[in-house]
N, C-alpha and C positions, 0 to 999 in steps of 0.2 A: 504494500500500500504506500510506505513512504517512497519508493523509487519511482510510482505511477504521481502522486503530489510532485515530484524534485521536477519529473520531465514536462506536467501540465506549469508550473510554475516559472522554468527556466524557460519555453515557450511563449508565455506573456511576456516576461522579462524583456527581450529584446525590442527594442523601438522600433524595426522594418518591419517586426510580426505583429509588435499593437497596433501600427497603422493598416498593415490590411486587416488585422480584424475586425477594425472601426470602419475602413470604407467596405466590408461585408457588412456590416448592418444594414446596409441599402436594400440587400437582393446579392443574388448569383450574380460575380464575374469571370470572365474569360483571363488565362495568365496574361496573357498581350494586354488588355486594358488594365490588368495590375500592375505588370512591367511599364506601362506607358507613364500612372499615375507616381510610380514611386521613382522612374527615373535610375532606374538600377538595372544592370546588366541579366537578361534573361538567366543563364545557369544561379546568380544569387537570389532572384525573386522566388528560384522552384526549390531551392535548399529551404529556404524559409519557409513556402507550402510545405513541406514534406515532412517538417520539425513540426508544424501547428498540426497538419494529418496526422504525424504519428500522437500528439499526446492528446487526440479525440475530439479537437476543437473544430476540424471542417471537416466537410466531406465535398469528394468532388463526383465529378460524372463527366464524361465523353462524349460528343457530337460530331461525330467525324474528325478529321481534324485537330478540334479545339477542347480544349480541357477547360472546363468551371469547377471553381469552386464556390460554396458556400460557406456559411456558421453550422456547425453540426445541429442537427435536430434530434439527434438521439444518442442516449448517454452512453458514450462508449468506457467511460468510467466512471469513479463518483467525484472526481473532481472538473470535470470538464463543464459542466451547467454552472456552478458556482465562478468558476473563473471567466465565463464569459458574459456572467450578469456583472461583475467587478468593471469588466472592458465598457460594457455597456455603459453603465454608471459613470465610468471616469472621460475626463476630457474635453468635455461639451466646448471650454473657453480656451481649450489649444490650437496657436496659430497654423502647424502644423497639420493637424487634423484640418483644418478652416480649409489652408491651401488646398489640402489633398480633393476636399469633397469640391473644390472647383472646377480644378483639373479634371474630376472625375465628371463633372457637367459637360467642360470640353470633350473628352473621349468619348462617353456613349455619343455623340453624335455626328464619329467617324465610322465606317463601316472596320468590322472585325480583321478583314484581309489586308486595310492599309493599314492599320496597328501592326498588324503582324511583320508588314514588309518595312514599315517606316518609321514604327515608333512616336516619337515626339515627334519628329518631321514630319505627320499626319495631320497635326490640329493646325489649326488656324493659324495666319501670323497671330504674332504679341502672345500667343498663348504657351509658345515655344521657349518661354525664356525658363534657363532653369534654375531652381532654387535648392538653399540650401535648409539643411533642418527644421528650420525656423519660420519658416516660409516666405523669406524674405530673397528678394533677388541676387544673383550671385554676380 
């Protein structure tokens, strides 16, 4: 029980894994508009899916193609509901979180194939600038 707590816990922990699991409270997304929103190199966006998948916090599903994920909707242990009502709860006035949920305005309104081929050079000018932690420009 305490090695299934260390890994749900060291999982929230990281700041690239609490922001996607703030911008999954919207709904299922695709890794390209996760990779687009956080501005990070595909192979570290799907380490971090794979560390939140493993300690029960998402689940995803396949559409040819493109992999989603979600917030898990079922308890894959007894820590996993608790630690994403915490995520839930915290954050509301983080700049960070603010940016993320913009950018993420911008990309749903890219089609999925040019996320995939382009990334941030998909959205709109002035949308493209990138920012640092804080959601301030860089």
């Amino acid at each position: 029980m305490l090695e299934t707590f260390e890994t749900v816990a060291k999982a929230v922990a990281d700041r690239s894994r609490a922001r996607i699991l703030k911008l999954l409270e919207g709904g299922e997304l695709c890794v390209c508009q996760i990779t687009t929103v956080l501005n990070l190199a595909p192979a570290t966006v799907s380490k971090h899916l794979a560390a939140l998948k493993t300690a029960g916090l998402l689940q995803q599903r396949r559409d040819g193609k493109w992999v989603y994920y979600r917030l898990a909707e079922l308890a894959f242990n007894a820590y996993a509901g608790p630690f994403l009502a915490l995520v839930r709860a915290a954050l509301a006035d983080d700049p960070t979180i603010d940016e993320d949920r913009r950018v993420l305005a911008l990309v749903n309104q890219v089609p999925l194939q040019a996320l995939c081929d382009q990334g941030r050079a998909a959205l709109p000018l002035g949308a493209q600038a990138e920012t640092s932690c804080c959601g301030e420009s860089r």
